[in-house]
Residue frames as qw, qx, qy, qz and C-alpha x, y, z in Angstrom:
[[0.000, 0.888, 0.459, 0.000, 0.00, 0.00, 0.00],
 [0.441, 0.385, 0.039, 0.810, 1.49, 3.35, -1.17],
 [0.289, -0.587, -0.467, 0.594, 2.07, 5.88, 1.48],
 [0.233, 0.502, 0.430, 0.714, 0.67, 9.28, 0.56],
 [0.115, -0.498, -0.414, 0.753, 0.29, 12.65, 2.07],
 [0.180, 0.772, 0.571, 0.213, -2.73, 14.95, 1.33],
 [0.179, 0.880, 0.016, 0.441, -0.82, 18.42, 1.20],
 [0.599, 0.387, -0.509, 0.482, 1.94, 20.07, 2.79],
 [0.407, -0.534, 0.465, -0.577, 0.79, 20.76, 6.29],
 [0.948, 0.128, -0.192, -0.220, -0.05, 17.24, 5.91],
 [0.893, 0.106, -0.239, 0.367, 3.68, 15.92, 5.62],
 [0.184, 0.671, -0.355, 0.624, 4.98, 18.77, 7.65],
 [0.667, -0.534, 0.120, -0.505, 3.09, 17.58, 10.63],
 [0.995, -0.051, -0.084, -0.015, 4.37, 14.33, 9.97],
 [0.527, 0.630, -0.278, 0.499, 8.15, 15.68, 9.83],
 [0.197, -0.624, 0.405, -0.638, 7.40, 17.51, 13.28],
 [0.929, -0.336, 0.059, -0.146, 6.54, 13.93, 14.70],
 [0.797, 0.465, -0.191, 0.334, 9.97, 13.15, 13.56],
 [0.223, 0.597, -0.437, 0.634, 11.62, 15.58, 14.91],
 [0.785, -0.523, 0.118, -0.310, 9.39, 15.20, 18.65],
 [0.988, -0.145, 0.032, -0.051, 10.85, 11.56, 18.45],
 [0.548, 0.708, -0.422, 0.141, 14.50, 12.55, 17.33],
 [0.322, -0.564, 0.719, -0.250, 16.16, 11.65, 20.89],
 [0.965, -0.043, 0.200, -0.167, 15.11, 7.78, 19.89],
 [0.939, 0.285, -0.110, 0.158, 18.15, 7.34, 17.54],
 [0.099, 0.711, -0.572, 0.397, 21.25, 9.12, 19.21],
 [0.540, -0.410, 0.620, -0.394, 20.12, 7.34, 22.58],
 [0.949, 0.084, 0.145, -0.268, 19.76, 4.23, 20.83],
 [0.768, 0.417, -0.415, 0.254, 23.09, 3.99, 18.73],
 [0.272, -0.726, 0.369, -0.513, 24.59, 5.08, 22.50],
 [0.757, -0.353, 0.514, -0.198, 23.57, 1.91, 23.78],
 [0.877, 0.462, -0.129, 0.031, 24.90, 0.25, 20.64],
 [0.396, 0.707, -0.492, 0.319, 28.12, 1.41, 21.34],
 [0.570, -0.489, 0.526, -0.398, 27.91, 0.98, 25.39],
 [0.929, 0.046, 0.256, -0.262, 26.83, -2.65, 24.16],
 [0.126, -0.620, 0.614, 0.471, 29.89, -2.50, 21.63],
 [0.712, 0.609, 0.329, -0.120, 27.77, -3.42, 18.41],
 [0.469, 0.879, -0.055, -0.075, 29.92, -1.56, 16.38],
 [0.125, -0.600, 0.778, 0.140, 33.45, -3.08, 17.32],
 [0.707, 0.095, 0.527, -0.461, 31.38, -6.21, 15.99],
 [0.651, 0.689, 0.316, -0.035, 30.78, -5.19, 13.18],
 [0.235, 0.869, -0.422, -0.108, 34.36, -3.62, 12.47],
 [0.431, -0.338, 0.821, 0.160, 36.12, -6.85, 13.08],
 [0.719, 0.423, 0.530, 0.149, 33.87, -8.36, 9.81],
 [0.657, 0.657, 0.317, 0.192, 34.89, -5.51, 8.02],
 [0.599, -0.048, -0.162, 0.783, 37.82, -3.97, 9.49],
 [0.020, -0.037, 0.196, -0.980, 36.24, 0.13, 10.05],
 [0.102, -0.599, -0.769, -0.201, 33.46, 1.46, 11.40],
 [0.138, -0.693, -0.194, -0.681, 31.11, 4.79, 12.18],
 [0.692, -0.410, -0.496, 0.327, 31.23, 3.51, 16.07],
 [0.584, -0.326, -0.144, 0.730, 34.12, 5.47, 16.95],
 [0.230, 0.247, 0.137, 0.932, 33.35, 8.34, 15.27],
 [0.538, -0.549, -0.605, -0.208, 29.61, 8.20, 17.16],
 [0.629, -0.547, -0.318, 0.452, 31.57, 7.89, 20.67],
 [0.319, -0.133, -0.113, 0.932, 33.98, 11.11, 19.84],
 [0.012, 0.362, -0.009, 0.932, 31.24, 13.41, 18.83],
 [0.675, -0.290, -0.651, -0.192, 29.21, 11.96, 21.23],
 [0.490, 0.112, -0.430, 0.750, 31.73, 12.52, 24.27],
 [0.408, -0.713, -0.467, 0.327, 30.85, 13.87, 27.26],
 [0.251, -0.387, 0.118, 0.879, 33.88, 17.34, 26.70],
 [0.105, 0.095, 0.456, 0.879, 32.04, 17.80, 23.60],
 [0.212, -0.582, -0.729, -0.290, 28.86, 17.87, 24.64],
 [0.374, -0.589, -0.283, 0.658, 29.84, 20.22, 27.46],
 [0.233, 0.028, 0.415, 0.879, 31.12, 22.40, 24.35],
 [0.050, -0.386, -0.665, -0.637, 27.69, 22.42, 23.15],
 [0.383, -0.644, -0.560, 0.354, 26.08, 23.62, 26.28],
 [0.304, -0.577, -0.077, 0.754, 27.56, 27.09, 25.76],
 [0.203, 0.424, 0.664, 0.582, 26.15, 27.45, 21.64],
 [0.152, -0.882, -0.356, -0.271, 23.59, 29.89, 23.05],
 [0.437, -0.848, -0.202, 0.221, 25.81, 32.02, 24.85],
 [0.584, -0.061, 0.521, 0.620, 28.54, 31.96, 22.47],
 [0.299, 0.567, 0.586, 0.495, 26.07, 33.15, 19.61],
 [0.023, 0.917, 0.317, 0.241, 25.16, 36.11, 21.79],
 [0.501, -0.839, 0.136, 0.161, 28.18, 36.76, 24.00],
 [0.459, 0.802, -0.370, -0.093, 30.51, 35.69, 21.74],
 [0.236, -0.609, 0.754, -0.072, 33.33, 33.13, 21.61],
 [0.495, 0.147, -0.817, -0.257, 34.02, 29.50, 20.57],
 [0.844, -0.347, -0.154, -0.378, 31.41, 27.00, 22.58],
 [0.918, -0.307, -0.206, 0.143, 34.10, 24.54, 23.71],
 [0.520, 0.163, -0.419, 0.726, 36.79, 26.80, 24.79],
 [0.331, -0.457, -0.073, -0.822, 33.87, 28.70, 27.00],
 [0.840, -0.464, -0.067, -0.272, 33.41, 25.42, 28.62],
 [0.916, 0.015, -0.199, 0.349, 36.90, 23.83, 28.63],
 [0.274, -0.941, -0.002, 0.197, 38.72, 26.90, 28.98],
 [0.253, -0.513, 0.627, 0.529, 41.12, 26.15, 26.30],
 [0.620, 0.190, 0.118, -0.752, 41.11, 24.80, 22.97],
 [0.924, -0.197, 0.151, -0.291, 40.16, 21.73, 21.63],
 [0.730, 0.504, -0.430, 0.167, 43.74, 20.74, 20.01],
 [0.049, -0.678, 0.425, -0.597, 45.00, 21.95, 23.22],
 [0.687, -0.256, 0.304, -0.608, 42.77, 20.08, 25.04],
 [0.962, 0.186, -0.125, -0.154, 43.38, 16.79, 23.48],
 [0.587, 0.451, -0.542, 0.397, 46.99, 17.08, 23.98],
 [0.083, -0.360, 0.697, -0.615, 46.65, 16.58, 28.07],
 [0.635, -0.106, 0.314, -0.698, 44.32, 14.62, 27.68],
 [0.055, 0.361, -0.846, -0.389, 45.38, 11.39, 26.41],
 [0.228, 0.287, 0.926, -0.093, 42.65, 9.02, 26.97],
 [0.563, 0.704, 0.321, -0.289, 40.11, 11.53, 24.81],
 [0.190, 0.701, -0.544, -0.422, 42.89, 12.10, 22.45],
 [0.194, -0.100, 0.968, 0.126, 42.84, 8.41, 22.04],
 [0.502, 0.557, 0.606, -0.267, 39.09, 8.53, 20.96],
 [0.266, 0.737, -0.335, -0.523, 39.83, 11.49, 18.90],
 [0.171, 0.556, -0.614, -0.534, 42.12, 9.18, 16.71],
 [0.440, 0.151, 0.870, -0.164, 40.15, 6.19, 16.73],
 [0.369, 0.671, 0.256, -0.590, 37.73, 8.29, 15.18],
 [0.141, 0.752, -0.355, -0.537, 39.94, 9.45, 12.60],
 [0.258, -0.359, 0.870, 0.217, 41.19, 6.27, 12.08],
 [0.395, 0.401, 0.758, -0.330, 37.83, 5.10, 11.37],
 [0.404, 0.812, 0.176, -0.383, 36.67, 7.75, 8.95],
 [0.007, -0.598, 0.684, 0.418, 40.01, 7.59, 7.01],
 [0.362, -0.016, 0.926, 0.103, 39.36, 4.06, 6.51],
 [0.381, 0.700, 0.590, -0.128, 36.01, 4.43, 4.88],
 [0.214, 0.857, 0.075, -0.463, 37.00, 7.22, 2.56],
 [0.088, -0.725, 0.592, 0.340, 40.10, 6.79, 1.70],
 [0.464, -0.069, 0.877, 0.102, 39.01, 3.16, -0.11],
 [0.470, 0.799, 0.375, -0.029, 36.37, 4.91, -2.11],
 [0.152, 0.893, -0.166, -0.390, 38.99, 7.87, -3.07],
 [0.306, -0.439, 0.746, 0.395, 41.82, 5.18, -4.17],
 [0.560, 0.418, 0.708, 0.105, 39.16, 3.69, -6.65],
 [0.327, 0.908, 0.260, -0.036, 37.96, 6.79, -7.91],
 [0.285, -0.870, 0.229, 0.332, 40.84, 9.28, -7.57],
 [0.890, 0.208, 0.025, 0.404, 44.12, 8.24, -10.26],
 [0.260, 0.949, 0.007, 0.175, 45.81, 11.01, -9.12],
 [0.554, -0.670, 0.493, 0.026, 48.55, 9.28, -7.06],
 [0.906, 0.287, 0.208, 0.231, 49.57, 7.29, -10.52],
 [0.709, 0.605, 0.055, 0.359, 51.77, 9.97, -11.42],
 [0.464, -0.876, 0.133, 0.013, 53.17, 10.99, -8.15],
 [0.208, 0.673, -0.639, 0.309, 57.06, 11.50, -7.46],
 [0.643, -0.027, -0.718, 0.266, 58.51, 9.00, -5.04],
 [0.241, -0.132, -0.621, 0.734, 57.72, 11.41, -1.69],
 [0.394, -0.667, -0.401, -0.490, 54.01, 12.02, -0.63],
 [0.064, 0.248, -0.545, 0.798, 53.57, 14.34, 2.62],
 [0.223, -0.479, -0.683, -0.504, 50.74, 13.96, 4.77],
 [0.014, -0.286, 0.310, -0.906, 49.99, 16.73, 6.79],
 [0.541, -0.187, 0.319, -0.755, 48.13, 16.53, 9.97],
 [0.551, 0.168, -0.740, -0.346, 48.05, 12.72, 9.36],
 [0.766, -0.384, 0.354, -0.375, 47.27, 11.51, 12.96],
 [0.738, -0.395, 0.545, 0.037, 48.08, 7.89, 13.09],
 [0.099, -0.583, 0.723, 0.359, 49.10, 7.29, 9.59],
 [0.583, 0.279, 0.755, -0.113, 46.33, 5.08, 8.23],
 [0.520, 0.747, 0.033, -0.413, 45.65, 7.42, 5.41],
 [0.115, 0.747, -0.639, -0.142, 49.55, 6.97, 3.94],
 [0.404, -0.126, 0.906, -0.015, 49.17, 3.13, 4.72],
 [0.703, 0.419, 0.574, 0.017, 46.50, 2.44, 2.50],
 [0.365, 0.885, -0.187, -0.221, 47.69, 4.92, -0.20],
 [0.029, 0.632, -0.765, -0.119, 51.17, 3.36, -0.20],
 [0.681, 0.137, 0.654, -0.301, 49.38, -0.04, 0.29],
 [0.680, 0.546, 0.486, 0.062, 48.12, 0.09, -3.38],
 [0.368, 0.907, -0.165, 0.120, 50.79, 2.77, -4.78],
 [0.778, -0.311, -0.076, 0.540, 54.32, 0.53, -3.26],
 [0.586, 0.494, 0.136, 0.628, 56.49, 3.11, -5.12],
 [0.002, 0.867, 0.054, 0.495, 55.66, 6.05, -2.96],
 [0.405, -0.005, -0.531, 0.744, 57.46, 6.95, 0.06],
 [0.327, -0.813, -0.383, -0.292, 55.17, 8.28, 2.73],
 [0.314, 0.299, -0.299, 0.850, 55.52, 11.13, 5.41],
 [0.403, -0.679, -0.611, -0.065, 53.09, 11.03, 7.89],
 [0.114, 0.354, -0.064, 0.926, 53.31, 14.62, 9.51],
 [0.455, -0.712, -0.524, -0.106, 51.62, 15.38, 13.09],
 [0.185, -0.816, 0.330, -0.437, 52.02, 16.70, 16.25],
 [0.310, 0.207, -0.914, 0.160, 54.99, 14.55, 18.28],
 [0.356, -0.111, 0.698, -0.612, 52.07, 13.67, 20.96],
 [0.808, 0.204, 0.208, -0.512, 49.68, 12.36, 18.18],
 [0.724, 0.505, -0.404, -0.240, 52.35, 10.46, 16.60],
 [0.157, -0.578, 0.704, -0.381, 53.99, 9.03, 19.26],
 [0.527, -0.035, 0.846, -0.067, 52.39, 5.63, 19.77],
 [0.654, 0.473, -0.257, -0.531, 51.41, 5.88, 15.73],
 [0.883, 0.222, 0.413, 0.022, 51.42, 1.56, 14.18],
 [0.463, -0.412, 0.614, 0.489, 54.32, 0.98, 11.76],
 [0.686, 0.632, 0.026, -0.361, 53.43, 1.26, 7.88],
 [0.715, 0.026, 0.348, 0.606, 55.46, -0.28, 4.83],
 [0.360, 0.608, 0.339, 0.622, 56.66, 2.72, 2.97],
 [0.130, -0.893, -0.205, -0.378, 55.37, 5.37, 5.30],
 [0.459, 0.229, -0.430, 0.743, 58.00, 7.38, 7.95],
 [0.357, -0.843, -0.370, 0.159, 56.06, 9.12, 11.24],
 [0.450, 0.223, -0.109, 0.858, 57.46, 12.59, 11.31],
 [0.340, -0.665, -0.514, 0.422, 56.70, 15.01, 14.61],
 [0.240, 0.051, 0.264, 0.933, 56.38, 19.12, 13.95],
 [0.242, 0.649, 0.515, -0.504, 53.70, 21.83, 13.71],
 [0.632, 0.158, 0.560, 0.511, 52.63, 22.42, 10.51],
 [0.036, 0.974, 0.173, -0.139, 52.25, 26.61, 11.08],
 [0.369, -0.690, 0.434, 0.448, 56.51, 26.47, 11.31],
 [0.178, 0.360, -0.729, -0.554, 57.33, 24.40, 8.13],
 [0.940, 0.243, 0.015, -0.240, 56.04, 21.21, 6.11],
 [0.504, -0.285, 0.690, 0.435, 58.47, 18.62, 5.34],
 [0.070, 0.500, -0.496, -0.707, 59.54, 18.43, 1.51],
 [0.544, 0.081, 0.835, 0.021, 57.67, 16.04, -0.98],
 [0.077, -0.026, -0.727, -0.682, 56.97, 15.96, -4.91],
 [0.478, -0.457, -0.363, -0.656, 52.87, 16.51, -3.22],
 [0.138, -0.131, 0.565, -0.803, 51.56, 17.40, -0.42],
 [0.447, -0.411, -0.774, -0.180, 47.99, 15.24, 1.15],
 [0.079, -0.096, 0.614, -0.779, 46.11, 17.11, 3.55],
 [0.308, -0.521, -0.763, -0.228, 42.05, 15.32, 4.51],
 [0.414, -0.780, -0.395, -0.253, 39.63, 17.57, 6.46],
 [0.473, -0.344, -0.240, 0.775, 42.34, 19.92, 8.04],
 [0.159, 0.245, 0.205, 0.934, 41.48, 23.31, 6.64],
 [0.352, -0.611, -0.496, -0.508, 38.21, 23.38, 7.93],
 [0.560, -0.654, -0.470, 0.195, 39.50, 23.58, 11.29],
 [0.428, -0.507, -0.072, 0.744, 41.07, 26.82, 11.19],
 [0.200, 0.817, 0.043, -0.540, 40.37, 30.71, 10.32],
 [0.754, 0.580, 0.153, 0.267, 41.11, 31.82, 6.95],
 [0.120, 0.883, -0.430, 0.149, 44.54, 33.71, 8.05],
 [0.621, -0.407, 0.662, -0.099, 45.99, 30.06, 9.38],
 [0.801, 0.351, 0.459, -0.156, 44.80, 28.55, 6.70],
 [0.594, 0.787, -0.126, 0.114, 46.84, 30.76, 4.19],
 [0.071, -0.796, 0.601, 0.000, 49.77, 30.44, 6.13],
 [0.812, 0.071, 0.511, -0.273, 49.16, 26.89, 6.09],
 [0.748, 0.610, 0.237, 0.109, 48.94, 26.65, 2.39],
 [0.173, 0.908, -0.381, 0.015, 51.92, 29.03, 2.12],
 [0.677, -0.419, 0.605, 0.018, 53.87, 26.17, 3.89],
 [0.782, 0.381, 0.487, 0.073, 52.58, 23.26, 1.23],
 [0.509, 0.855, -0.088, 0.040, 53.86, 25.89, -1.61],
 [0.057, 0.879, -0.451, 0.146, 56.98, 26.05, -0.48],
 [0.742, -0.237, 0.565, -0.272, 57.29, 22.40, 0.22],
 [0.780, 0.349, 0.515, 0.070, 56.68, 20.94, -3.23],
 [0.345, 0.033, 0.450, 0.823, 58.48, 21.67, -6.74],
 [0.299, 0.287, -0.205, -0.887, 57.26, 23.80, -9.34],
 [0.581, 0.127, -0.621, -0.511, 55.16, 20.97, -11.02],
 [0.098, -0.239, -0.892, 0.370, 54.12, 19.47, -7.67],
 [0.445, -0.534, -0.285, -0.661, 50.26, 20.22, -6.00],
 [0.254, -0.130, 0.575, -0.767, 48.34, 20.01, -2.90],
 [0.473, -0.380, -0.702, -0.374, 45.87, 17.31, -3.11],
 [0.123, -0.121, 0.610, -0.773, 43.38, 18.55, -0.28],
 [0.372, -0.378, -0.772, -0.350, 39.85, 16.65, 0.62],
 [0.225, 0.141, 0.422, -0.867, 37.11, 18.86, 2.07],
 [0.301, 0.627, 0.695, -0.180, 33.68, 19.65, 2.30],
 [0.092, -0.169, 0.039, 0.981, 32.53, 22.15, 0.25],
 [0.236, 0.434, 0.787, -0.371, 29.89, 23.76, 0.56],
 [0.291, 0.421, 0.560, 0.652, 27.34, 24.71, -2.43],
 [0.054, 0.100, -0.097, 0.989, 26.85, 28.02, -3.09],
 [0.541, -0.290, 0.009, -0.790, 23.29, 27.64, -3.12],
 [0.258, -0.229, 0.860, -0.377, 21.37, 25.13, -0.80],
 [0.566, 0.008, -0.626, -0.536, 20.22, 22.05, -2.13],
 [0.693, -0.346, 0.301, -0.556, 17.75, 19.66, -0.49],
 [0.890, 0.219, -0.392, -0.079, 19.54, 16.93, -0.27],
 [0.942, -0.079, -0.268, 0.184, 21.91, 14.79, 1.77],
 [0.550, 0.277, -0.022, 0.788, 25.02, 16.04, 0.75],
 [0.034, 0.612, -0.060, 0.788, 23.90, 20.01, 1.58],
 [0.596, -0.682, -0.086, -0.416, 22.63, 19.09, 5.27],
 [0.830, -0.199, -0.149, 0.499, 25.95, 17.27, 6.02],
 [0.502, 0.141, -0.214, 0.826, 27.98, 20.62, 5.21],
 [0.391, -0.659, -0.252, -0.591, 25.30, 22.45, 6.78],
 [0.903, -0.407, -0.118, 0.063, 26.08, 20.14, 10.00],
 [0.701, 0.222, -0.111, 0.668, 29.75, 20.45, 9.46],
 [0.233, 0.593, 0.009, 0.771, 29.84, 23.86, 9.72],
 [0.573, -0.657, -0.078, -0.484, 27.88, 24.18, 12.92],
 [0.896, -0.128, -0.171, 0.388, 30.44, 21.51, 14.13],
 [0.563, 0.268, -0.098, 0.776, 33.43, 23.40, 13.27],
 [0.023, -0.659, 0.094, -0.746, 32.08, 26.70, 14.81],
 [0.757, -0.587, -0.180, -0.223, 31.59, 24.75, 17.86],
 [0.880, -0.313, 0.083, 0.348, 34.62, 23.26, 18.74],
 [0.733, 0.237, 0.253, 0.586, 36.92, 25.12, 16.47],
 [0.007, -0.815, -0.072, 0.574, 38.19, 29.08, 16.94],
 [0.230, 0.523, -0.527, -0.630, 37.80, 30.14, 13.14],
 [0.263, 0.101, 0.959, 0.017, 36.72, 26.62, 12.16],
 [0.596, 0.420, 0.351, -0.588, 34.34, 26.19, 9.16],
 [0.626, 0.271, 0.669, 0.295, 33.41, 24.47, 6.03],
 [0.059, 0.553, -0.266, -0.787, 33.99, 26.84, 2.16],
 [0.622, 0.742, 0.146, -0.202, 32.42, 27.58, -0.69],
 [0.855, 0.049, 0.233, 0.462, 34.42, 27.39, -3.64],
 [0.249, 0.828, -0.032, 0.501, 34.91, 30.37, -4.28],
 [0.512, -0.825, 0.176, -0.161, 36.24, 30.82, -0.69],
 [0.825, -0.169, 0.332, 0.426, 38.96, 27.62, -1.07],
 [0.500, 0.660, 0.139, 0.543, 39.86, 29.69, -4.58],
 [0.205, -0.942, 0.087, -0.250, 40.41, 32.66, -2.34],
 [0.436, -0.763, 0.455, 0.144, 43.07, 30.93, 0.02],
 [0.804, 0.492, 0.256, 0.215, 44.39, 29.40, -3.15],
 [0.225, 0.882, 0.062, 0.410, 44.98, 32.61, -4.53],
 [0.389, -0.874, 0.228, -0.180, 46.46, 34.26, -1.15],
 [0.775, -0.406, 0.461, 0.150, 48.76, 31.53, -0.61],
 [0.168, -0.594, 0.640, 0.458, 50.69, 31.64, -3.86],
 [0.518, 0.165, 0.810, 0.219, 48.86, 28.68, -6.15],
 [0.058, 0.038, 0.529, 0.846, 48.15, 29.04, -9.72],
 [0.613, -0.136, -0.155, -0.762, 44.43, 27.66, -9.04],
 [0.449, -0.143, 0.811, -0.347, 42.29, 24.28, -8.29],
 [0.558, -0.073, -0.591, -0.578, 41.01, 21.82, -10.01],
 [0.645, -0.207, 0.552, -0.487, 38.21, 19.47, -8.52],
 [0.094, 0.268, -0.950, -0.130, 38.87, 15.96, -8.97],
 [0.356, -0.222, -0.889, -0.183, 36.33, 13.85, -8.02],
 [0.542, -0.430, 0.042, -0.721, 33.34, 13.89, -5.51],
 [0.579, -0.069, -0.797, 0.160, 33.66, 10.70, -2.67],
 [0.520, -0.563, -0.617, 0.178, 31.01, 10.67, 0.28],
 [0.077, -0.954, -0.285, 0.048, 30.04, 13.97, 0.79],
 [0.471, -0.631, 0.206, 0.580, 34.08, 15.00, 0.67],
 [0.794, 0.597, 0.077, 0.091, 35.86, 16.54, -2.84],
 [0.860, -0.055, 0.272, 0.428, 38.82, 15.75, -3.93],
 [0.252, 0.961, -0.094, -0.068, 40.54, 19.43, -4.92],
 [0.617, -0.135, 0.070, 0.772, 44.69, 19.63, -6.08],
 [0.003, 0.978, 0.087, -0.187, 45.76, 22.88, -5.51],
 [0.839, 0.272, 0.200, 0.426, 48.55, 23.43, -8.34],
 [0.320, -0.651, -0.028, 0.687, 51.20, 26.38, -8.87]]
C-alpha cells in the first residue's frame, strides 16, 4: 500500500513527529556502542562509524555544546567557553580523549580513503615522496602506499599524536607543527584539516605546502565544500552540519564555498584548483602552482 500525504501541512506535521521523536536514535546507537555493536561489526569488516559516534558523542564535547547559546550572543568559541582552552589543546593533556579522537579518525580515514583510491588516479603519477599533513596515526599513507608501493610516505603530526602511531610499509612518522614548516615532498595530502582553522591560518598553512613541493608538484586537499546555493539533499545538510560543528569546537573553524577555497588558493601563492572527483560527501581538490 502506497504511502501518501494529502498536502503540505499534511507531511509537515508528519516531519514535526519526527523531529518530537529525534532523541530515539542518538540514545539508541549510545547503547549500541555501550553494548559494543559496532566493534562487531568492524572486526567483519575492518572500520566502522562507532568510533566516530563515541567522539562526537563525548561527554567534553557535549559540554562544548552547552555554551552554543551564549557563544552566539556573547561571543566566543562554545568549547573553549566550557573547557577553557582549545580543543587541540585540550586533546593534547588529555590522552585518553585524544585516544578517541584518533580512533575516530582512524575510522573515517578508513572508509574514505578506499572509495577515493578507486575513484581518484591522481597518485599514478606521483614523485617517489608524498607528505601527509596533519596525518594523525598514519592510516591514510598506509592504504595509499598499500596500493601505490612506489611512494614513500611522510606522515606529519604533532609529536604527541604520533607518538604511539602503528608501523606502515613505505610510510615514515614525522613530529612538527605544521604553522613552522612542512616537510619536503613531490605533493603534499592534507584530509579535512582546513576546515578547522580561520582563513589567516589557513593561508599560512597553504603558504607552507607551496613552499614544500616543486614547481610541477600540487596540494591534493579533501574537504567539504559547501554549495553556493542550498540544495535539499543529503550532501547540503551534512555541510550544513559540518559547519555548525566546526564553529563549535573550532576558533575560526568552518566548512567553504568554492569560491572561498579559490580565495586561500589565490592568497597563498597557487596558480588555481582543479576538482577531482566527488567521494562521500568530501571533494577531492589539487591545488597546483
Amino acid at each position: 500500500m502506497e504511502t501518501q500525504f494529502h498536502g503540505n501541512n499534511e507531511e509537515s506535521l508528519s516531519y514535526a513527529f519526527q523531529i518530537v521523536n529525534s532523541l530515539v536514535l542518538p540514545m539508541s546507537m549510545h547503547a549500541m556502542i555501550q553494548l559494543d555493536v559496532f566493534q562487531i561489526i568492524a572486526k567483519a569488516d575492518g572500520v566502522s562509524l562507532g568510533p566516530l559516534m563515541a567522539w562526537h558523542q563525548h561527554k567534553v564535547l557535549i559540554d562544548g555544546w552547552s555554551q552554543l547559546k551564549d557563544a552566539i550572543i556573547e561571543g566566543g568559541v562554545p568549547f573553549e567557553r566550557a573547557h577553557g582552552t582549545n580543543g587541540f589543546e585540550y586533546l593534547r593533556k588529555d590522552p585518553r580523549l585524544n585516544q578517541v579522537f584518533s580512533t575516530a579518525m582512524v575510522n573515517h580515514s578508513n572508509l574514505v580513503l578506499k572509495i577515493i583510491l578507486d575513484r581518484y588516479n591522481g597518485f599514478e603519477q606521483l614523485g617517489s615522496r608524498l607528505v601527509d599533513v596533519g596525518g594523525s596515526l598514519g592510516v591514510t599513507l598506509g592504504l595509499i602506499t598499500s596500493k601505490y608501493p612506489s611512494i614513500n610516505g611522510i606522515n606529519f603530526d604533532l609529536p604527541h599524536v604520533i607518538q604511539h602511531a602503528p608501523a606502515y610499509p613505505g610510510v615514515e612518522h614525522v613530529g612538527g607543527d605544521m604553522f613552522e614548516c612542512v616537510p619536503k615532498g613531490d605533493a603534499i595530502f592534507m584530509k579535512c584539516i582546513l576546515h578547522d582553522w580561520d582563513d589567516d591560518h589557513c593561508v599560512k598553512l597553504l603558504k607552507n605546502c607551496y613552499n614544500a613541493i616543486p614547481d610541477d608538484g600540487k596540494v591534493i586537499v579533501v574537504d567539504v565544500v559547501v554549495p553556493t546555493v542550498p540544495e535539499a539533499n543529503s550532501y547540503s545538510r551534512y555541510t550544513t552540519q559540518m559547519d555548525v560543528l566546526m564553529m563549535a569546537i573550532s576558533p575560526g573553524g568552518k566548512e567553504r564555498t568554492k569560491p572561498e577555497f579559490e580565495s586561500l588558493a589565490t592568497k597563498a601563492g597557487f596558480s588555481g584548483i582543479r576538482y577531482e572527483c566527488f567521494v562521500c560527501n568530501f571533494w577531492v581538490m589539487e591545488f597546483f602552482k
